[in-house]
NUGU-880060 format. One record per residue: x, y, z of N, C-alpha, C in turn; residue in one letter; residue number from 1. Coordinates in nm, 3 decimals, always signed. Example, Ala and Ser with C-alpha at 12.3 -4.5 7.8 and 13.67 -1.06 7.14 Angstrom:
BEGIN
<pt n_c1="+1.319" n_c2="-0.569" n_c3="+0.780" ca_c1="+1.230" ca_c2="-0.450" ca_c3="+0.780" c_c1="+1.320" c_c2="-0.330" c_c3="+0.780" type="A" seq="1"/>
<pt n_c1="+1.285" n_c2="-0.225" n_c3="+0.708" ca_c1="+1.367" ca_c2="-0.106" ca_c3="+0.714" c_c1="+1.290" c_c2="+0.003" c_c3="+0.787" type="S" seq="2"/>
***
This chain:
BEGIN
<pt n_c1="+1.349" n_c2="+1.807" n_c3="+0.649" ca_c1="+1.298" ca_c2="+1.854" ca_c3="+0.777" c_c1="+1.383" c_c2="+1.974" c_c3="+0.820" type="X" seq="1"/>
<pt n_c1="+1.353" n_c2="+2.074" n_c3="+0.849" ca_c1="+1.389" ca_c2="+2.219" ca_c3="+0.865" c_c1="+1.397" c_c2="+2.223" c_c3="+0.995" type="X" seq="2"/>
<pt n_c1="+1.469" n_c2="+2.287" n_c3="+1.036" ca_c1="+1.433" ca_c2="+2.396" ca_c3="+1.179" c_c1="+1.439" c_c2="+2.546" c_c3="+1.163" type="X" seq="3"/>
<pt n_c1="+1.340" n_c2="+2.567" n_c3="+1.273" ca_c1="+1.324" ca_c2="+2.737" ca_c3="+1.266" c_c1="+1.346" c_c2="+2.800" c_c3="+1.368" type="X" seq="4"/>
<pt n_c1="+1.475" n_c2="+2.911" n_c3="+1.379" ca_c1="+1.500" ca_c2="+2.908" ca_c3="+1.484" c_c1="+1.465" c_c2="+3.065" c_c3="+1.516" type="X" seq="5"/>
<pt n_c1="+1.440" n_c2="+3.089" n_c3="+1.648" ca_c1="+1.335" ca_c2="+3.201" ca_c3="+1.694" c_c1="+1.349" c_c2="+3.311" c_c3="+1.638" type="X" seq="6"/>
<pt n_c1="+1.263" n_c2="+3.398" n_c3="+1.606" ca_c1="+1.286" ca_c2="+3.550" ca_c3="+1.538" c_c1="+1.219" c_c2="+3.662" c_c3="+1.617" type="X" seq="7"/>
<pt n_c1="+1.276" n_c2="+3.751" n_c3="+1.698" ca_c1="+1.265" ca_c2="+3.858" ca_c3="+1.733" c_c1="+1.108" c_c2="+3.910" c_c3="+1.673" type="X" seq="8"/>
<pt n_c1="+1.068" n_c2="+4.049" n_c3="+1.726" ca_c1="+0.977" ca_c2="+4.102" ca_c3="+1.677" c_c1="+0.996" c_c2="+4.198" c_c3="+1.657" type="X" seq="9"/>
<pt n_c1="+0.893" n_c2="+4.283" n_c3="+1.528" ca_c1="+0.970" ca_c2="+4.371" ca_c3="+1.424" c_c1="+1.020" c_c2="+4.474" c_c3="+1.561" type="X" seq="10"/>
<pt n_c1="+0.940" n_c2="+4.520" n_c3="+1.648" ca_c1="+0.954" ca_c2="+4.651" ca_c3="+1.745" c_c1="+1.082" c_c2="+4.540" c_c3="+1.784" type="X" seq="11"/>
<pt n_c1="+1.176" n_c2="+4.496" n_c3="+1.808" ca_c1="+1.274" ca_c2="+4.481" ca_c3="+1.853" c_c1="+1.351" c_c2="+4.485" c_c3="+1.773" type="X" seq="12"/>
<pt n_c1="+1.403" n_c2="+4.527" n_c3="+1.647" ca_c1="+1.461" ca_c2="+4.562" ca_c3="+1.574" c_c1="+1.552" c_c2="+4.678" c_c3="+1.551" type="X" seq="13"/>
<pt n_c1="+1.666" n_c2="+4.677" n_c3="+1.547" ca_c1="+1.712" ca_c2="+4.817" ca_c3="+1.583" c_c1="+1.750" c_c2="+4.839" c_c3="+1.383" type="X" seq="14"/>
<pt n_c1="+1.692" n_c2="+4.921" n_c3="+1.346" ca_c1="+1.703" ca_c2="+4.963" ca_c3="+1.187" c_c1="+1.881" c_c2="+5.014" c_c3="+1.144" type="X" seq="15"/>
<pt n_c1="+1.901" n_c2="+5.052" n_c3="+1.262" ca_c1="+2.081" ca_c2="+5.133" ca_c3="+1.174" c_c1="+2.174" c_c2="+4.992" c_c3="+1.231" type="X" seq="16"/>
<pt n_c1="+2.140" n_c2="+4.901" n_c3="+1.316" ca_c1="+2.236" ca_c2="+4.772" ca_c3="+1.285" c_c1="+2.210" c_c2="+4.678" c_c3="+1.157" type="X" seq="17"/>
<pt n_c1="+2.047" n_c2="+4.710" n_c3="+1.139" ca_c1="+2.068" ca_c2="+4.616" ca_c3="+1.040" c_c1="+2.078" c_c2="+4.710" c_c3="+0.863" type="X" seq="18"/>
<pt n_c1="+2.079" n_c2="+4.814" n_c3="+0.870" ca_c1="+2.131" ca_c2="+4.887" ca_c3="+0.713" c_c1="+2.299" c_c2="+4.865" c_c3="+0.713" type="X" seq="19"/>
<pt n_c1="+2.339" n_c2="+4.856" n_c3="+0.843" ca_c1="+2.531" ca_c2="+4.874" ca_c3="+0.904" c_c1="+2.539" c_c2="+4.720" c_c3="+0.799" type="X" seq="20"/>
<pt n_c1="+2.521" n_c2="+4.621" n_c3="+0.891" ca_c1="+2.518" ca_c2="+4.494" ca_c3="+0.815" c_c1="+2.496" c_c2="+4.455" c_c3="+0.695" type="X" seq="21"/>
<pt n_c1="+2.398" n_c2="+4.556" n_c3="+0.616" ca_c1="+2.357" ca_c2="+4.526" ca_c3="+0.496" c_c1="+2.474" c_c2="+4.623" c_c3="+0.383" type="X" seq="22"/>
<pt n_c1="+2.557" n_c2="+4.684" n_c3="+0.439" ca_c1="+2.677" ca_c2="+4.739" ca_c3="+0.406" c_c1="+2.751" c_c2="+4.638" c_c3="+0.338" type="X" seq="23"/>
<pt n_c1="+2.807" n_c2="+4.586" n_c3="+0.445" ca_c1="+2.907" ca_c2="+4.447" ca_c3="+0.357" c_c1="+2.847" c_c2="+4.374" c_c3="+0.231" type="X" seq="24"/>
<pt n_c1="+2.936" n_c2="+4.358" n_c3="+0.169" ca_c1="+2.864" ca_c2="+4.319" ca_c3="+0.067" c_c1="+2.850" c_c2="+4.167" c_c3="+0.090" type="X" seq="25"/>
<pt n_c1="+2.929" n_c2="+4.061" n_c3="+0.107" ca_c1="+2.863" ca_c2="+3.904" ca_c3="+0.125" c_c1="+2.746" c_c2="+3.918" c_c3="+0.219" type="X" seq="26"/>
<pt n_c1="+2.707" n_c2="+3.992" n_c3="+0.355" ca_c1="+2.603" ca_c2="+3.967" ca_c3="+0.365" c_c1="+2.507" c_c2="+4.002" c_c3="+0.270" type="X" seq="27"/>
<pt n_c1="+2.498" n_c2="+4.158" n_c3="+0.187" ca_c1="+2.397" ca_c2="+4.196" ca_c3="+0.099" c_c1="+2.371" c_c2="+4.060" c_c3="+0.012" type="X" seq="28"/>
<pt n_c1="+2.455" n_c2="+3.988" n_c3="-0.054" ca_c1="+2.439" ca_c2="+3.901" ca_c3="-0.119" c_c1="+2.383" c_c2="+3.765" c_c3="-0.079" type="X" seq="29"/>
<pt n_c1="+2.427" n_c2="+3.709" n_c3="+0.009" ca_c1="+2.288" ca_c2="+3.649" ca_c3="+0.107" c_c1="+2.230" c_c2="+3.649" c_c3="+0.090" type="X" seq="30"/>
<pt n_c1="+2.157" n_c2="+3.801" n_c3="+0.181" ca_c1="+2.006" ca_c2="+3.851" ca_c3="+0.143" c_c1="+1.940" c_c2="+3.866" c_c3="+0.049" type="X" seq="31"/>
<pt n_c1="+2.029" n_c2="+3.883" n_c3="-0.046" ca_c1="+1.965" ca_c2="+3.879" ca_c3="-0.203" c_c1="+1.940" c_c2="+3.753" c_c3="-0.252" type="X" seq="32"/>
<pt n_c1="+2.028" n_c2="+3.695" n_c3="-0.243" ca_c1="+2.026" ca_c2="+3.521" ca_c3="-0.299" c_c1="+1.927" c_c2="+3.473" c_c3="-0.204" type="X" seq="33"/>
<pt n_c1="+1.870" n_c2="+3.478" n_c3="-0.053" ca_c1="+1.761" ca_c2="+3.423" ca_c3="-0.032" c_c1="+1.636" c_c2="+3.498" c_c3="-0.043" type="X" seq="34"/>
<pt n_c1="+1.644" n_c2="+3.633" n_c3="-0.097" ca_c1="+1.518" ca_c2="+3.653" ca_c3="-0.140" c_c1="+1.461" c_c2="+3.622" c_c3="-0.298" type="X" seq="35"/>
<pt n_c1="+1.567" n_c2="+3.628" n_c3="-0.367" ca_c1="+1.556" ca_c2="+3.532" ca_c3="-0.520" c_c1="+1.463" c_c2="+3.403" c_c3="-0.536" type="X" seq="36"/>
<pt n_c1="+1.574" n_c2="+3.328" n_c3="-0.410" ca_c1="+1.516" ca_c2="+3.210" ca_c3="-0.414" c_c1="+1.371" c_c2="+3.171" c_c3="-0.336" type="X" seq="37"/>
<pt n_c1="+1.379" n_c2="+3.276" n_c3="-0.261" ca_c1="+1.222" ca_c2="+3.219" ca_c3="-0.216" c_c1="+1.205" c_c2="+3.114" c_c3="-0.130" type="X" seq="38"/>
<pt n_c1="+1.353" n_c2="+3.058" n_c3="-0.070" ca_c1="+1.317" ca_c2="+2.917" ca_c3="+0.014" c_c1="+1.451" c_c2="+2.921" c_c3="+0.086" type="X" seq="39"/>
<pt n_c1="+1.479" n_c2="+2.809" n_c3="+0.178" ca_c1="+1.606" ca_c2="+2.834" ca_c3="+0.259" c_c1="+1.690" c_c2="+2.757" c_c3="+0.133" type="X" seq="40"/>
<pt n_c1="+1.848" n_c2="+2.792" n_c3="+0.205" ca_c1="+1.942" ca_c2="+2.788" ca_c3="+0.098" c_c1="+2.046" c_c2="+2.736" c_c3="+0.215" type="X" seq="41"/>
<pt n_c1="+2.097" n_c2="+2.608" n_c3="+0.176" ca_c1="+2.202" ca_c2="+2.526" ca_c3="+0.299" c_c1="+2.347" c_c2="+2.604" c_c3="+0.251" type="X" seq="42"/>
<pt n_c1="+2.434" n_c2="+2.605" n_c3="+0.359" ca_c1="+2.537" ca_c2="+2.720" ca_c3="+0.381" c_c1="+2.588" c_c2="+2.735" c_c3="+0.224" type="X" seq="43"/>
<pt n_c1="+2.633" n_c2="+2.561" n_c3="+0.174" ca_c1="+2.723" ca_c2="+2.540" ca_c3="+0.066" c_c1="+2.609" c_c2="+2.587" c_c3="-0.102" type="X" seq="44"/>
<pt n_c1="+2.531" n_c2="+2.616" n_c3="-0.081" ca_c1="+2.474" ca_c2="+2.673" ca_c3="-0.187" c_c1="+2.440" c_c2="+2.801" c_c3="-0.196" type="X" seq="45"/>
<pt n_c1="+2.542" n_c2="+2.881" n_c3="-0.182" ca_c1="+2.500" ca_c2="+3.013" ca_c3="-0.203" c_c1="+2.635" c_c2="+3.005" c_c3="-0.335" type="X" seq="46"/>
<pt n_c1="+2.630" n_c2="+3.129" n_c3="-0.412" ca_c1="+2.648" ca_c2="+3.149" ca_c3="-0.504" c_c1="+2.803" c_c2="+3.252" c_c3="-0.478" type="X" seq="47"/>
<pt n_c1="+2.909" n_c2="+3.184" n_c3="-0.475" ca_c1="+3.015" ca_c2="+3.286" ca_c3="-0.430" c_c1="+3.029" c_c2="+3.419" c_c3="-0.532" type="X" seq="48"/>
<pt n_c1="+3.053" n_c2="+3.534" n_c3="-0.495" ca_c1="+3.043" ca_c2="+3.710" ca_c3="-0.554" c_c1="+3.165" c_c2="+3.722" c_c3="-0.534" type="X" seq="49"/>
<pt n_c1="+3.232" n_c2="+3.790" n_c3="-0.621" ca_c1="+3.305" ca_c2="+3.863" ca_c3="-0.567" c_c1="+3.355" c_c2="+4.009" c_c3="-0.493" type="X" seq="50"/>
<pt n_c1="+3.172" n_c2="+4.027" n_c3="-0.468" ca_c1="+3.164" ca_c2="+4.148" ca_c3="-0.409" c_c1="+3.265" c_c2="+4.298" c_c3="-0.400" type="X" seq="51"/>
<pt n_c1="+3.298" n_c2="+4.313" n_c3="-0.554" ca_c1="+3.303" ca_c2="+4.457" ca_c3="-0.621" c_c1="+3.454" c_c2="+4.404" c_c3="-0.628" type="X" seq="52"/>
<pt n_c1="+3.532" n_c2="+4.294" n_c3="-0.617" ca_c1="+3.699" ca_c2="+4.253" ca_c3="-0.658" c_c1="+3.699" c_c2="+4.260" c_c3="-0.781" type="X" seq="53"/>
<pt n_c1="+3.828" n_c2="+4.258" n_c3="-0.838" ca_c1="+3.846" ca_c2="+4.202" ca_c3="-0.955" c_c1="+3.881" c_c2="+4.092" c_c3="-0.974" type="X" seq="54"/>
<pt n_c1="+3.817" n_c2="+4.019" n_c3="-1.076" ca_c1="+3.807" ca_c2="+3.858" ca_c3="-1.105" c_c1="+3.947" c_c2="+3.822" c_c3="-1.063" type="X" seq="55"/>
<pt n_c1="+4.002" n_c2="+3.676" n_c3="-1.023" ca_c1="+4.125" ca_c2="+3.629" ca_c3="-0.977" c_c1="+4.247" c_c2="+3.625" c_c3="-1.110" type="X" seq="56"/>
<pt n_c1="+4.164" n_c2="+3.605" n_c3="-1.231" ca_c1="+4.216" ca_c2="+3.637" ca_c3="-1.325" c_c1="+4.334" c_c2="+3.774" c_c3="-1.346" type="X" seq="57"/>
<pt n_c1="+4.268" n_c2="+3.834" n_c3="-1.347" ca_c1="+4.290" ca_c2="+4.003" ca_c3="-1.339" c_c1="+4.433" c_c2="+4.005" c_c3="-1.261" type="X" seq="58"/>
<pt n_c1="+4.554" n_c2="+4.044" n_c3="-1.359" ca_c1="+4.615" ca_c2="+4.069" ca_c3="-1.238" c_c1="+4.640" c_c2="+4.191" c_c3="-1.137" type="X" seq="59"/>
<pt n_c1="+4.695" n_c2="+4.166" n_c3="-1.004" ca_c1="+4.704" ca_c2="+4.281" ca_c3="-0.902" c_c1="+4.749" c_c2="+4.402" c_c3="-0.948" type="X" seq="60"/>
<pt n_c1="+4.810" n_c2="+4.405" n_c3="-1.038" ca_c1="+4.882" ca_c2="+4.532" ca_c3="-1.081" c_c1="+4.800" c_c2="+4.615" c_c3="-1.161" type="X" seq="61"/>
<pt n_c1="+4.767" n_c2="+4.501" n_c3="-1.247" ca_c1="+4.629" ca_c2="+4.618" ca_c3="-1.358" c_c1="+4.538" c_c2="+4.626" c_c3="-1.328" type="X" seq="62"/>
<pt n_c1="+4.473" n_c2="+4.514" n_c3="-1.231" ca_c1="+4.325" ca_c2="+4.538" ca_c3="-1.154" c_c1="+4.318" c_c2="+4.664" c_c3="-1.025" type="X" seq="63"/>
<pt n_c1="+4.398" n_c2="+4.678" n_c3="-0.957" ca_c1="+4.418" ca_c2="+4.816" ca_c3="-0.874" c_c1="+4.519" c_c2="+4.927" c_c3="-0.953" type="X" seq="64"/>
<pt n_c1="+4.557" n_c2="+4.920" n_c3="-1.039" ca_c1="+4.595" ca_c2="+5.103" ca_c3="-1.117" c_c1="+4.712" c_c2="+5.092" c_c3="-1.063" type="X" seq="65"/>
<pt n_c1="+4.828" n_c2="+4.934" n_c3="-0.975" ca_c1="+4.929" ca_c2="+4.952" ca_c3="-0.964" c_c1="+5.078" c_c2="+4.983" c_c3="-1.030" type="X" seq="66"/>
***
């Protein structure tokens, strides 16, 4: 059982907050992962990114050119 909680209308939309937002990359990824999926997605199932890091592996020194 879902809830849906209210959504604005498109004319209330301001377009350069939401490209600003779509900047960061965990939100881009979000948005991507729920348009993939096609259905809602509960907080703990999204797919962690490391949105352009280097793997934890990697160490700090050779992963940034230190």
């Amino acid at each position: 059982m879902g809830r849906t909680p209210p959504h604005p209308e498109v004319s209330q939309f301001d377009l350069q907050q939401v490209l600003e937002a779509l900047v960061d990359p965990v939100r881009r990824s979000i948005v991507t992962q729920l348009d993939a999926a096609g259905r809602d997605i509960a907080c703990g199932g999204f797919e962690r990114r490391s949105a352009g890091r280097p793997p934890r592996t990697t160490p700090r020194c050779c992963a940034w050119g230190a």
